[in-house]
Biotite code that builds the C-alpha atoms (Angstrom):
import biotite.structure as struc

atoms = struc.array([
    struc.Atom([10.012, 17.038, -2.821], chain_id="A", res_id=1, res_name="UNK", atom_name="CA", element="C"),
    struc.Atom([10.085, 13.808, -0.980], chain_id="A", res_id=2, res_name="UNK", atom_name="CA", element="C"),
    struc.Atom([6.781, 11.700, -0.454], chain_id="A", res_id=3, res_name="UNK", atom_name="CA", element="C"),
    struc.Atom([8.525, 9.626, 2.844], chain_id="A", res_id=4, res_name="UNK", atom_name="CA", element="C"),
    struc.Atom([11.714, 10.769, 4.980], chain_id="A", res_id=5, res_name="UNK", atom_name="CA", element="C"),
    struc.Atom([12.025, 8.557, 7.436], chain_id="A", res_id=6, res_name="UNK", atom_name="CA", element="C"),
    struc.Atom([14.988, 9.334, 9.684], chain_id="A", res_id=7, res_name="UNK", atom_name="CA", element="C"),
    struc.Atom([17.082, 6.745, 11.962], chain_id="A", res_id=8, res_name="UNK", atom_name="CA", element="C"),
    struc.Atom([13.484, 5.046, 13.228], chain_id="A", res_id=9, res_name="UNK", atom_name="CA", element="C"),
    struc.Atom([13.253, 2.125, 15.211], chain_id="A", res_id=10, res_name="UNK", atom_name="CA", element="C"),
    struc.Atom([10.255, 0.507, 16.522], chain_id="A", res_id=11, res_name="UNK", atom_name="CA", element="C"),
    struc.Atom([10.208, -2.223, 19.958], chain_id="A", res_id=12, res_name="UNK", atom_name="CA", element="C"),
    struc.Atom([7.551, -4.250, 21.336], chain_id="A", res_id=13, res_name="UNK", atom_name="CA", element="C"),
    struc.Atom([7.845, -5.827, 24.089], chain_id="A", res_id=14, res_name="UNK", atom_name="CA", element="C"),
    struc.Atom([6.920, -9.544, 24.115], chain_id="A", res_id=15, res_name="UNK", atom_name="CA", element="C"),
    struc.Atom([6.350, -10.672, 27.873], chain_id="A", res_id=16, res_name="UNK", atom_name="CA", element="C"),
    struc.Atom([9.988, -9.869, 29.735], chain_id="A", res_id=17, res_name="UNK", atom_name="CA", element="C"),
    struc.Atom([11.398, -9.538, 26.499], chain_id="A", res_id=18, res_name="UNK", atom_name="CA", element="C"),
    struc.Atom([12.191, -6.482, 24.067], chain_id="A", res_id=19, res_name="UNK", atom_name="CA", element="C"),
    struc.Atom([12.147, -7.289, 20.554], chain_id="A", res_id=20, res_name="UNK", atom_name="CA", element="C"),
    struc.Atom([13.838, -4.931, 17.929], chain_id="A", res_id=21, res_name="UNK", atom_name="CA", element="C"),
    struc.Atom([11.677, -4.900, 15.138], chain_id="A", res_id=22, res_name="UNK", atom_name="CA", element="C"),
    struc.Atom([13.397, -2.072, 13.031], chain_id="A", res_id=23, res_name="UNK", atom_name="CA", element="C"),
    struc.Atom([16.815, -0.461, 14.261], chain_id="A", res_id=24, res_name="UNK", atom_name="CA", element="C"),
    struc.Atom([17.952, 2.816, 12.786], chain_id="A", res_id=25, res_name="UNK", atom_name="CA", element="C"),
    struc.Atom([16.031, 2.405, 9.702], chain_id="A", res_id=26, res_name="UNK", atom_name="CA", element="C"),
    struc.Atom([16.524, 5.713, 7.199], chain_id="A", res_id=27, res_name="UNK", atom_name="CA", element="C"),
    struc.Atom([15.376, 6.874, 3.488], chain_id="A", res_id=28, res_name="UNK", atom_name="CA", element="C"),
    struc.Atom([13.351, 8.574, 1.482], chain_id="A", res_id=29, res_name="UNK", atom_name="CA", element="C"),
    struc.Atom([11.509, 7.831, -1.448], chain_id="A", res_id=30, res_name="UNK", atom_name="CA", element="C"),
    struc.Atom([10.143, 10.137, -3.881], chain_id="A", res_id=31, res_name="UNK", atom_name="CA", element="C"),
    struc.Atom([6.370, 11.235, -5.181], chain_id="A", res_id=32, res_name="UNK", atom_name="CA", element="C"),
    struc.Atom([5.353, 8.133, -8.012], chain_id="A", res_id=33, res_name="UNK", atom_name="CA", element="C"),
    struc.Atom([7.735, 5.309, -7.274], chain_id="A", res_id=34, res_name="UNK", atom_name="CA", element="C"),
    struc.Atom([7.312, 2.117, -7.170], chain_id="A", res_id=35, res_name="UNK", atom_name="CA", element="C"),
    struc.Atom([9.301, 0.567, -4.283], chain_id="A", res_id=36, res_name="UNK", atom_name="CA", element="C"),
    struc.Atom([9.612, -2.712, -3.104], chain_id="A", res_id=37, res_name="UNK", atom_name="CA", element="C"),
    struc.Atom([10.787, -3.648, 0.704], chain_id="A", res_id=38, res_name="UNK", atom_name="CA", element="C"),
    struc.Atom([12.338, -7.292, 0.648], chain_id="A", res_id=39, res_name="UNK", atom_name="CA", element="C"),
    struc.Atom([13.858, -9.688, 3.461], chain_id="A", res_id=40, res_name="UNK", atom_name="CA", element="C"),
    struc.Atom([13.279, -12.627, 5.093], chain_id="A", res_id=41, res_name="UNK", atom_name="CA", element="C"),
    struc.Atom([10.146, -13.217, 7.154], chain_id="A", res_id=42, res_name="UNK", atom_name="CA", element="C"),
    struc.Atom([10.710, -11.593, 10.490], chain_id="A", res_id=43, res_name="UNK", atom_name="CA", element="C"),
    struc.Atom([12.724, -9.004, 9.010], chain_id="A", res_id=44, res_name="UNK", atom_name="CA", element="C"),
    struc.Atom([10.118, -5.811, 10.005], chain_id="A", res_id=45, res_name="UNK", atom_name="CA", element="C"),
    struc.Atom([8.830, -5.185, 6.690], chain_id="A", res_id=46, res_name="UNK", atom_name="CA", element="C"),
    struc.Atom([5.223, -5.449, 7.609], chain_id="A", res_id=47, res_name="UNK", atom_name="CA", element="C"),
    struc.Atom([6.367, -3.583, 10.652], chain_id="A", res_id=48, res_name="UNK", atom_name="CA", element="C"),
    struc.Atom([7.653, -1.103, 8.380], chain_id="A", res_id=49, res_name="UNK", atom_name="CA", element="C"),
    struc.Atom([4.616, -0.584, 6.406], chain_id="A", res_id=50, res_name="UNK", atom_name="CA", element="C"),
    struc.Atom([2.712, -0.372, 9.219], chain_id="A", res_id=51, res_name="UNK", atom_name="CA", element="C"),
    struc.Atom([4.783, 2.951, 10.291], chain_id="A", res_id=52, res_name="UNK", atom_name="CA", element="C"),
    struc.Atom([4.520, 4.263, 7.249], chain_id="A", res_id=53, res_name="UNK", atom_name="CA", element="C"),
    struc.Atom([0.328, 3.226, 7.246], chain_id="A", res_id=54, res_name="UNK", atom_name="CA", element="C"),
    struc.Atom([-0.089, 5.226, 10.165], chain_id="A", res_id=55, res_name="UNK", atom_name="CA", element="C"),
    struc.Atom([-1.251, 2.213, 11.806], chain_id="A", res_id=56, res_name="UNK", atom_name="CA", element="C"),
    struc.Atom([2.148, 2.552, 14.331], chain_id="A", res_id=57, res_name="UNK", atom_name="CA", element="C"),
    struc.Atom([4.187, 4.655, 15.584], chain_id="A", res_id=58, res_name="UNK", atom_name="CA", element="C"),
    struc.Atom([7.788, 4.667, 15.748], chain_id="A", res_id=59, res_name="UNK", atom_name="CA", element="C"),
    struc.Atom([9.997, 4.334, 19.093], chain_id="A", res_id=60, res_name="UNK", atom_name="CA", element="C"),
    struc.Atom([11.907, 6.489, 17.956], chain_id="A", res_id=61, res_name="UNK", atom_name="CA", element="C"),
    struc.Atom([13.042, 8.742, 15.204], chain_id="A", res_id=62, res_name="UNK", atom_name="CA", element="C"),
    struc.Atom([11.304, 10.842, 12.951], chain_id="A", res_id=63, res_name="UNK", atom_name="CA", element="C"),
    struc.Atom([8.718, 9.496, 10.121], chain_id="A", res_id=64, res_name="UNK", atom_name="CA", element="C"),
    struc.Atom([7.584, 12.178, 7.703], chain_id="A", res_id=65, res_name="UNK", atom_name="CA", element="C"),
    struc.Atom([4.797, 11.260, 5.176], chain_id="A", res_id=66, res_name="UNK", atom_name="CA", element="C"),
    struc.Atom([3.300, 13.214, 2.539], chain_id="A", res_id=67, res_name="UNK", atom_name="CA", element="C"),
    struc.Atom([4.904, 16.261, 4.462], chain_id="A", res_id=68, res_name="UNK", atom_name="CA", element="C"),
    struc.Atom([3.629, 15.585, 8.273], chain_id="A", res_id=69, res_name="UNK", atom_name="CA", element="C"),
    struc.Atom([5.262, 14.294, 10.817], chain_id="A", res_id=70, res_name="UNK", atom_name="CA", element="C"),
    struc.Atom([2.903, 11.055, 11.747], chain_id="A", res_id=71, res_name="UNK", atom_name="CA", element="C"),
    struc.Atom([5.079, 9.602, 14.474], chain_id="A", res_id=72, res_name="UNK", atom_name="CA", element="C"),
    struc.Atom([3.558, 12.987, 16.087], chain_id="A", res_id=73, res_name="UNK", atom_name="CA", element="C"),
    struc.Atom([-0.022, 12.077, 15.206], chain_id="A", res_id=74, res_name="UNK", atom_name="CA", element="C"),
    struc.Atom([-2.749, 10.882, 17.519], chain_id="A", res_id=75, res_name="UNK", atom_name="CA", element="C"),
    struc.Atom([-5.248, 7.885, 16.820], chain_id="A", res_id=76, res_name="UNK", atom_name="CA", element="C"),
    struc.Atom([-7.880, 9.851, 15.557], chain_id="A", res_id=77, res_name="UNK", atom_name="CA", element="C"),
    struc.Atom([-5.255, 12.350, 13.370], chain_id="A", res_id=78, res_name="UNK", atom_name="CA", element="C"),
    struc.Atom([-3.698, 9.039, 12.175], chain_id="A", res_id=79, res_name="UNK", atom_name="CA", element="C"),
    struc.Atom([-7.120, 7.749, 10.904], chain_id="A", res_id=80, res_name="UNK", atom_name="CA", element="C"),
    struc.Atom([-7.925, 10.873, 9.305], chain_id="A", res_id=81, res_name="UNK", atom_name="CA", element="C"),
    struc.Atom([-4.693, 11.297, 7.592], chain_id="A", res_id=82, res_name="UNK", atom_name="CA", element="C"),
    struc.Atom([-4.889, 7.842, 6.415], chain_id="A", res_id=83, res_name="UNK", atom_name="CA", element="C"),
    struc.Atom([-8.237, 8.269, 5.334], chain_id="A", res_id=84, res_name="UNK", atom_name="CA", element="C"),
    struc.Atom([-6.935, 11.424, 3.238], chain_id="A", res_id=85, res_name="UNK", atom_name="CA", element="C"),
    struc.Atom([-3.179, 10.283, 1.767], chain_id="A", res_id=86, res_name="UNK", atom_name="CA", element="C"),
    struc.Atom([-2.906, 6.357, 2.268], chain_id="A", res_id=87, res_name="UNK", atom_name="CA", element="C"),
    struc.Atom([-4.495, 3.248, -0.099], chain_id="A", res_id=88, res_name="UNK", atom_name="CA", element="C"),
    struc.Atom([-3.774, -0.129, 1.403], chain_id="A", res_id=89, res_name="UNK", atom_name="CA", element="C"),
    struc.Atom([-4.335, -3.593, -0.499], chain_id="A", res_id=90, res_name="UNK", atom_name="CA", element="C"),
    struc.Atom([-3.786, -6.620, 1.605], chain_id="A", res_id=91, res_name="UNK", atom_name="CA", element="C"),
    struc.Atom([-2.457, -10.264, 0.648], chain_id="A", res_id=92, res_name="UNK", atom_name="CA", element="C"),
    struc.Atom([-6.066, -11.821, 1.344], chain_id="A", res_id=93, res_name="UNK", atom_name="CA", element="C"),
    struc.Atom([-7.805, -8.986, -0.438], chain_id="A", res_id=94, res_name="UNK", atom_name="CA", element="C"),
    struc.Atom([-10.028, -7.891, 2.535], chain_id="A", res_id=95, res_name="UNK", atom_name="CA", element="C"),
    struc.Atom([-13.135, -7.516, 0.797], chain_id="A", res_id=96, res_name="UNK", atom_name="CA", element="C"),
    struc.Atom([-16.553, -7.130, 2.431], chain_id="A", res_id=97, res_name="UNK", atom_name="CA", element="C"),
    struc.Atom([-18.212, -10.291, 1.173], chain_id="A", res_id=98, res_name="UNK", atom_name="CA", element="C"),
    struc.Atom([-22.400, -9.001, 1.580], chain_id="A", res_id=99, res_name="UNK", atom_name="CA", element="C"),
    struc.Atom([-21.016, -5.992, -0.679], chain_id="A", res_id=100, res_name="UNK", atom_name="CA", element="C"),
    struc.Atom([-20.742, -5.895, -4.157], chain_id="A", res_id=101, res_name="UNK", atom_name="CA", element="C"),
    struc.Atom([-18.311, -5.430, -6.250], chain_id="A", res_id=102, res_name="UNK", atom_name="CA", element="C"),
    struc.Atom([-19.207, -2.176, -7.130], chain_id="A", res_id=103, res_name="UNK", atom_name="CA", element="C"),
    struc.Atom([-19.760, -1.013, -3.637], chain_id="A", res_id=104, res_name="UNK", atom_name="CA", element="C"),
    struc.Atom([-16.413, -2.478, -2.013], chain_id="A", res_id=105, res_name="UNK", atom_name="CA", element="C"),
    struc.Atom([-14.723, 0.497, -4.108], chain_id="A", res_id=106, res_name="UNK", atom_name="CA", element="C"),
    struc.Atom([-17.451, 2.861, -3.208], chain_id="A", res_id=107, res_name="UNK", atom_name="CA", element="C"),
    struc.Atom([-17.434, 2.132, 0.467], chain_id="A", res_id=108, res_name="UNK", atom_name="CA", element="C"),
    struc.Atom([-14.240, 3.917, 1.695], chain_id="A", res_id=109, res_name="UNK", atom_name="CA", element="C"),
    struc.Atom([-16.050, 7.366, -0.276], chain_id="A", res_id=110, res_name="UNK", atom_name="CA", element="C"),
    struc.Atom([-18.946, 6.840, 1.918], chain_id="A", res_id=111, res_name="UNK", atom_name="CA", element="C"),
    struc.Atom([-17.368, 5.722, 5.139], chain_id="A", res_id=112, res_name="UNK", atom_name="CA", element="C"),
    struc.Atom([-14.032, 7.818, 4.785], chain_id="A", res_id=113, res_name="UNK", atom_name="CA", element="C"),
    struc.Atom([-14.411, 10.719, 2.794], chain_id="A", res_id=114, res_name="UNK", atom_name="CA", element="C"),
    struc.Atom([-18.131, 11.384, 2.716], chain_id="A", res_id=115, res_name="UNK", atom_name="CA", element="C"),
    struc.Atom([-18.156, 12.160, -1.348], chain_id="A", res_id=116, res_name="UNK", atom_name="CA", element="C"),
    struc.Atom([-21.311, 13.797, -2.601], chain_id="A", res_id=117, res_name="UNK", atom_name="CA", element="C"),
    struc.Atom([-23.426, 10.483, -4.852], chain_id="A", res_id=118, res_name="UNK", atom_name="CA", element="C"),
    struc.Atom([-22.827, 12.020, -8.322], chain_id="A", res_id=119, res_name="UNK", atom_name="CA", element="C"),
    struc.Atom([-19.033, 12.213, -7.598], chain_id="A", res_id=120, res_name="UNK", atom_name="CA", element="C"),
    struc.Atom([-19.070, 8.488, -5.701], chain_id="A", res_id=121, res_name="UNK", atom_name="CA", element="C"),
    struc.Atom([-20.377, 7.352, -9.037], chain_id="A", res_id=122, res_name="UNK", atom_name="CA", element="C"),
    struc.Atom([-18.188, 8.813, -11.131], chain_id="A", res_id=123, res_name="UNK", atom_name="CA", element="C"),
    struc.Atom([-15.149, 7.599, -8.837], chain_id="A", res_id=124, res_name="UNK", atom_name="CA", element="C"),
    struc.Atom([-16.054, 4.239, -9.133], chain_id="A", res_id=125, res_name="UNK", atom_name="CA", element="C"),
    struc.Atom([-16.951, 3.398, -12.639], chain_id="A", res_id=126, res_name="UNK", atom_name="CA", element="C"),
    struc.Atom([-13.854, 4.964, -13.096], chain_id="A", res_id=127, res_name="UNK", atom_name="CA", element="C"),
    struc.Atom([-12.201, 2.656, -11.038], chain_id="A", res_id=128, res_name="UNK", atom_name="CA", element="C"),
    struc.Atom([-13.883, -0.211, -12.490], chain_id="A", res_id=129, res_name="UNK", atom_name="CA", element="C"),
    struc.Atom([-13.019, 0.345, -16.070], chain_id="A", res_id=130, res_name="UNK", atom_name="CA", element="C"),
    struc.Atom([-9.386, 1.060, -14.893], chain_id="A", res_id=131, res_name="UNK", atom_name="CA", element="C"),
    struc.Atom([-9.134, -2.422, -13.164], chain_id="A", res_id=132, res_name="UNK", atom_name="CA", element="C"),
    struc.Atom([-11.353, -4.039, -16.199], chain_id="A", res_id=133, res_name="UNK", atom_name="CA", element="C"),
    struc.Atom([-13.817, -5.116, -13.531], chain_id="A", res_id=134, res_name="UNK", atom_name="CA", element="C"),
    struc.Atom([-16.879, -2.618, -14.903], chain_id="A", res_id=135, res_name="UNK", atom_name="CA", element="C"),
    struc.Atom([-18.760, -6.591, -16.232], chain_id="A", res_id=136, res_name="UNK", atom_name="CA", element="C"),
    struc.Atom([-18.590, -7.899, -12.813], chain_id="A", res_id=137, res_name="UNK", atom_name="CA", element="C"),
    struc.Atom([-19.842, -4.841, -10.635], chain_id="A", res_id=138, res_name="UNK", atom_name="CA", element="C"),
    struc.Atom([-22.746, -6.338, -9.340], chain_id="A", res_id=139, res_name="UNK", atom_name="CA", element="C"),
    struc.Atom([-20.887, -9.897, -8.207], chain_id="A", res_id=140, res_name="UNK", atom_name="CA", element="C"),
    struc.Atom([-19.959, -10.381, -4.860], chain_id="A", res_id=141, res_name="UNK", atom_name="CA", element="C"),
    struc.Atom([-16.725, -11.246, -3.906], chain_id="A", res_id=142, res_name="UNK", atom_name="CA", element="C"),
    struc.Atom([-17.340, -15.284, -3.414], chain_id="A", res_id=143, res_name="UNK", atom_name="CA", element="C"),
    struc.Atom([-18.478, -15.157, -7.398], chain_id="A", res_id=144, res_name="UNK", atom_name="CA", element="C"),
    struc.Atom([-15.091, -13.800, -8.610], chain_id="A", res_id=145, res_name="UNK", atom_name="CA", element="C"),
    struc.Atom([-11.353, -15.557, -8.954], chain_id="A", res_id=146, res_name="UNK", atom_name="CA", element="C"),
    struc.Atom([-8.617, -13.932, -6.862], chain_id="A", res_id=147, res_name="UNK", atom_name="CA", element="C"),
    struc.Atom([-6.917, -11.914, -9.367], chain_id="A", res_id=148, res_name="UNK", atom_name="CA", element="C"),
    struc.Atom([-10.453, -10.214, -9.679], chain_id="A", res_id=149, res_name="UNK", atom_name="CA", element="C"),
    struc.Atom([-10.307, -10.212, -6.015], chain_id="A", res_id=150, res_name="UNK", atom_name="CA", element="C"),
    struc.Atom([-7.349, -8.358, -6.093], chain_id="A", res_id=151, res_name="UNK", atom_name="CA", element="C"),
    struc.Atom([-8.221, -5.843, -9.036], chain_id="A", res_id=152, res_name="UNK", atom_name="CA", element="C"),
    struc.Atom([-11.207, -4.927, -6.842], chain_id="A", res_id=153, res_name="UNK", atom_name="CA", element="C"),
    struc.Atom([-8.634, -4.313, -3.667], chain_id="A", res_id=154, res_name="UNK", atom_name="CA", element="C"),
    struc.Atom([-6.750, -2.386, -5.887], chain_id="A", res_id=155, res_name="UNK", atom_name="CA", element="C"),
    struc.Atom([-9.583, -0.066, -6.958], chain_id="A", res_id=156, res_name="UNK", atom_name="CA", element="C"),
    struc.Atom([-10.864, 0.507, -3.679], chain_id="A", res_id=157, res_name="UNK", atom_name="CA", element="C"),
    struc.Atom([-7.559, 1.579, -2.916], chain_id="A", res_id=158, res_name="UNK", atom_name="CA", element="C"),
    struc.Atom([-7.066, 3.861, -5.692], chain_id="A", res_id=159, res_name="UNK", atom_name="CA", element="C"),
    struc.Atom([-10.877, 5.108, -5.237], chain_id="A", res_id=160, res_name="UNK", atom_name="CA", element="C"),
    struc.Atom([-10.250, 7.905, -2.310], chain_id="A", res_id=161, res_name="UNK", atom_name="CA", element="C"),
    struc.Atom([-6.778, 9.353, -4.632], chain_id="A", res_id=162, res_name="UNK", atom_name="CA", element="C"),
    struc.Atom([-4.317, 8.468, -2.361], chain_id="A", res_id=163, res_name="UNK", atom_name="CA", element="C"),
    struc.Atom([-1.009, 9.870, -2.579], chain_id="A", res_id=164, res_name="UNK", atom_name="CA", element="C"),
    struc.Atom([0.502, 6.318, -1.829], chain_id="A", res_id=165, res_name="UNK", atom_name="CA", element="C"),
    struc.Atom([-0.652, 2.943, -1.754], chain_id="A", res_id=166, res_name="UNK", atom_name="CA", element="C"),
    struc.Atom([0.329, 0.655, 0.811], chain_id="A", res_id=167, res_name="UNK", atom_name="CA", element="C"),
    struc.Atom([0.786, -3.245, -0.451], chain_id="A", res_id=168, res_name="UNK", atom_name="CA", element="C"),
    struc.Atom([1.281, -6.168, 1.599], chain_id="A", res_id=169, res_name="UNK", atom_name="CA", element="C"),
    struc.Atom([2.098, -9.318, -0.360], chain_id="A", res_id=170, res_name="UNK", atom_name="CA", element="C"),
    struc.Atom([-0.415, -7.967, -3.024], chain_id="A", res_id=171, res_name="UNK", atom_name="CA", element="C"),
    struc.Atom([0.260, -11.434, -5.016], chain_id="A", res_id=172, res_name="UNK", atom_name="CA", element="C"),
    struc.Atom([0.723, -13.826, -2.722], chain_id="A", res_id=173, res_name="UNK", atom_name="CA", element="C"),
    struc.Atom([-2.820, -15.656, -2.851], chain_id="A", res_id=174, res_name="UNK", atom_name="CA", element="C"),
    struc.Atom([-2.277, -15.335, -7.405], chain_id="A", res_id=175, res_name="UNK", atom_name="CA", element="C"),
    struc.Atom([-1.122, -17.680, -9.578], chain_id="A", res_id=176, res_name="UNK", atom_name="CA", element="C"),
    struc.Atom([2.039, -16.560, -12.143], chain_id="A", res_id=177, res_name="UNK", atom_name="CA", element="C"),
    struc.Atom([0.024, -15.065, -14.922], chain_id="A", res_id=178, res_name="UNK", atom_name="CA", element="C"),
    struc.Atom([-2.394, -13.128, -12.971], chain_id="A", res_id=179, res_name="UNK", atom_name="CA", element="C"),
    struc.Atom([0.185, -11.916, -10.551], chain_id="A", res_id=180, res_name="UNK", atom_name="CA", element="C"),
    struc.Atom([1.766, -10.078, -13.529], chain_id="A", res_id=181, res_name="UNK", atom_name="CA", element="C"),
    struc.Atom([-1.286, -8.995, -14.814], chain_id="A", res_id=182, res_name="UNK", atom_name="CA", element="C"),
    struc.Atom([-1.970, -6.895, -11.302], chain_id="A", res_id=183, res_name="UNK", atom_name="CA", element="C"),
    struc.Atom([1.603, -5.834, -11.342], chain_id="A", res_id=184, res_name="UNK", atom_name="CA", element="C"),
    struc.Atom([1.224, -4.298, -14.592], chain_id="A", res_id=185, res_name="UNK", atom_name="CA", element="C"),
    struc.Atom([-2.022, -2.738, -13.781], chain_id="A", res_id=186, res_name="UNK", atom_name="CA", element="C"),
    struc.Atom([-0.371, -1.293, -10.743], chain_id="A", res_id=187, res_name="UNK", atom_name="CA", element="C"),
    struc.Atom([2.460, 0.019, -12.974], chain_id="A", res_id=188, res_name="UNK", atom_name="CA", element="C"),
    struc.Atom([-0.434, 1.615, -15.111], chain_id="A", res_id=189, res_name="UNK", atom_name="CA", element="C"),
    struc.Atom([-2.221, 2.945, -12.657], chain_id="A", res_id=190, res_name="UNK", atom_name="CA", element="C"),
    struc.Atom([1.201, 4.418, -11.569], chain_id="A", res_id=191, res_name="UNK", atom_name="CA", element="C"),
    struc.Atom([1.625, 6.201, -14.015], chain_id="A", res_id=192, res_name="UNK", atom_name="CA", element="C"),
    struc.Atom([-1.816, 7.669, -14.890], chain_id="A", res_id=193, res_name="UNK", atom_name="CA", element="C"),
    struc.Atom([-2.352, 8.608, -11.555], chain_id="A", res_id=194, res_name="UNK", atom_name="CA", element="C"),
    struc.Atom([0.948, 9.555, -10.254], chain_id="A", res_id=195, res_name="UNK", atom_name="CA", element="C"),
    struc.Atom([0.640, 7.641, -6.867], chain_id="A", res_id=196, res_name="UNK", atom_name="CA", element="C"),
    struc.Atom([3.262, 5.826, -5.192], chain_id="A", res_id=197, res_name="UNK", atom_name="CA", element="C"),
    struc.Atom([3.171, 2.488, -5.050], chain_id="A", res_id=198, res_name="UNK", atom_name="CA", element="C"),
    struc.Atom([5.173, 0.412, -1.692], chain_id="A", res_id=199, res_name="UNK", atom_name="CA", element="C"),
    struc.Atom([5.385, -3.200, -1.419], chain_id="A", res_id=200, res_name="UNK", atom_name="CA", element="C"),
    struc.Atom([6.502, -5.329, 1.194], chain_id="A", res_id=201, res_name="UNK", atom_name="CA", element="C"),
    struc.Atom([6.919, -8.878, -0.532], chain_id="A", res_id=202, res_name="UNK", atom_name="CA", element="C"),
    struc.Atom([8.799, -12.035, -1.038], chain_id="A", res_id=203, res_name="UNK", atom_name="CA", element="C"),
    struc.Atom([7.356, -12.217, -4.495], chain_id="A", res_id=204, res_name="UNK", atom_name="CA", element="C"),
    struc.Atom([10.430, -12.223, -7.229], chain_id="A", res_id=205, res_name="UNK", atom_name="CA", element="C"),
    struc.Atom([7.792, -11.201, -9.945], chain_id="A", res_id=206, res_name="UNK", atom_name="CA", element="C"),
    struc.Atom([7.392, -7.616, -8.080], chain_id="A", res_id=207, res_name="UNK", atom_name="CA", element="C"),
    struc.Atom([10.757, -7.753, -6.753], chain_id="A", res_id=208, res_name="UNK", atom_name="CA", element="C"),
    struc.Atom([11.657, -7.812, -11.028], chain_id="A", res_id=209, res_name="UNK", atom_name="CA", element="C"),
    struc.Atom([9.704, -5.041, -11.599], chain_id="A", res_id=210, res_name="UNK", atom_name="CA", element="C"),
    struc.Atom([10.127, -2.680, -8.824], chain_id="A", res_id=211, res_name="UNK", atom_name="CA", element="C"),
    struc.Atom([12.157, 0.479, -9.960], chain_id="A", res_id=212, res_name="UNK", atom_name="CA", element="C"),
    struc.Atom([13.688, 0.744, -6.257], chain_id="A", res_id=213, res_name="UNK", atom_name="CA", element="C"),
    struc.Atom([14.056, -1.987, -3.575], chain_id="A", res_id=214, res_name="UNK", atom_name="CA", element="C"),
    struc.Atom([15.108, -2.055, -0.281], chain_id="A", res_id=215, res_name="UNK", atom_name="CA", element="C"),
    struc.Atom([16.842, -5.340, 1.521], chain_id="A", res_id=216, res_name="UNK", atom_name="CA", element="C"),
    struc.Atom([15.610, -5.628, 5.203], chain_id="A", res_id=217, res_name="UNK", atom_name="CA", element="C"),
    struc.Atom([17.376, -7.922, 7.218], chain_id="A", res_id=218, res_name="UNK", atom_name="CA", element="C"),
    struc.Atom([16.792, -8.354, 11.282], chain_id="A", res_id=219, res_name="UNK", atom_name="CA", element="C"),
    struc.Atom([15.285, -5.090, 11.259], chain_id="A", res_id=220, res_name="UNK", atom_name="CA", element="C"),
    struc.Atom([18.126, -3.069, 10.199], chain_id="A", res_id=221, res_name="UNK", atom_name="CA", element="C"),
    struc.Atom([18.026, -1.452, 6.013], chain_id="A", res_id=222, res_name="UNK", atom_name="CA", element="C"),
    struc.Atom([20.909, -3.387, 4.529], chain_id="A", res_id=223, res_name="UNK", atom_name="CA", element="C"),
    struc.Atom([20.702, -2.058, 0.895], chain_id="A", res_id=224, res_name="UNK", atom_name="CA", element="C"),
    struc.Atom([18.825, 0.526, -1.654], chain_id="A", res_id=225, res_name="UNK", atom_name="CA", element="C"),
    struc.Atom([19.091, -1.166, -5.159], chain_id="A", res_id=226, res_name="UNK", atom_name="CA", element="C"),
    struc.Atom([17.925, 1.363, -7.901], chain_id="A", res_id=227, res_name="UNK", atom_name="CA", element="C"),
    struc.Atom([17.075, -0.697, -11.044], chain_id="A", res_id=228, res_name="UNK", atom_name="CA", element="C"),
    struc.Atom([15.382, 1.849, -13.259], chain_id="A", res_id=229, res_name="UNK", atom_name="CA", element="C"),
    struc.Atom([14.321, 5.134, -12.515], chain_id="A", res_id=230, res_name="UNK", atom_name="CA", element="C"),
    struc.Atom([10.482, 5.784, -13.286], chain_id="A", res_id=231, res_name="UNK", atom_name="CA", element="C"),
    struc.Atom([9.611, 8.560, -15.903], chain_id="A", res_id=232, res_name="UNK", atom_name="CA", element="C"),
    struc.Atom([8.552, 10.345, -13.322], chain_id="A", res_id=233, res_name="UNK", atom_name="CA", element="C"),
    struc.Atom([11.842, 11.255, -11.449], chain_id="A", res_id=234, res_name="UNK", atom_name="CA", element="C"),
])
């Protein structure tokens, strides 16, 4: 069973009198549990690309299937709750609510999202917290914490609501060498525990070396798949 189909999508805006092809014919599909990087210049429509896949844009054209529905079909308030439901995101400048703790960033997308029962919400998130190795600094907020802690938070959050796939824009751009591998590998752990698919859009060569799958975007058109190593979980 595939996680994404997309098939021959392409997405315009129009920028005053002029139409811009941001992604031109774009097909694949990638499988439950990967971990997939999209790679290309800047400008090449991988945000764009992730945004599709998000929910948080449609298509032009073409067909964009994710976790079995057809979300080029889906209206803004069936996008949100499909999102809500199937779809992590973690964001290059970690997005965290700074008058929130640490321990309630994760929790707040079970309150505001999926409306979890307290007992459960607790549960959820000390998980979480003990996955990322952030269970110390629960009670910090996010101005008292580095950026790779930044970014294990953002990760947990993500995780937090079980998403079937996890959405990651230049997760390690704002990290330094050693604590950009340190996320990667928790993401790769968290992988595989969980059985979530992890997508990347990045320039970064350190997840570019560990994806199991990338794909080369270039001018908006797919210009390559690149298998490097099948996951155990085919």
């Amino acid at each position: 069973m595939k996680l994404i189909s997309a098939d021959r999508i392409g997405k315009d805006y129009q920028v005053g009198e002029v139409a811009v092809h941001a992604l031109k014919d774009i097909s694949f599909e990638i499988e439950p549990a990967s971990f997939v990087s999209f790679v290309g210049p800047s400008g090449s429509g991988k945000t764009t690309l992730l945004n599709l896949i998000g929910c948080l844009d449609k298509p032009t054209e073409g067909v964009l299937t994710v976790a079995d529905t057809d979300v080029s079909a889906l209206n803004r308030r069936a996008s949100a709750a499909f999102r809500g439901k199937n779809i992590g995101f973690i964001f290059q400048d970690f997005n965290l609510i700074p008058v929130l703790t640490v321990y309630e960033n994760i929790e707040y997308p079970l309150l505001m999202v999926q409306s979890l029962p307290a007992a459960e919400r607790k549960a959820r998130v000390e998980r979480f917290l003990e996955g990322v190795e952030m269970t110390g600094q629960k009670d910090k907020y996010p101005d008292q914490i580095s950026g790779g802690q930044k970014q294990r938070v953002a990760i947990a959050r993500a995780l937090a609501t079980n998403p079937r796939l996890v959405l990651a824009d230049e997760p390690t751009a704002n990290l330094d060498s050693a604590t950009a591998y340190t996320v990667i590998n928790l993401m790769k752990k968290l992988r595989d525990e969980l059985e979530t698919t992890f997508i990347f859009s990045t320039h970064d060569p350190k997840i570019v070396g560990e994806a199991e799958i990338i794909y080369t975007l270039t001018d908006g058109a797919l210009q390559g798949r690149d298998v490097k190593k099948e996951g155990s979980h085919g």
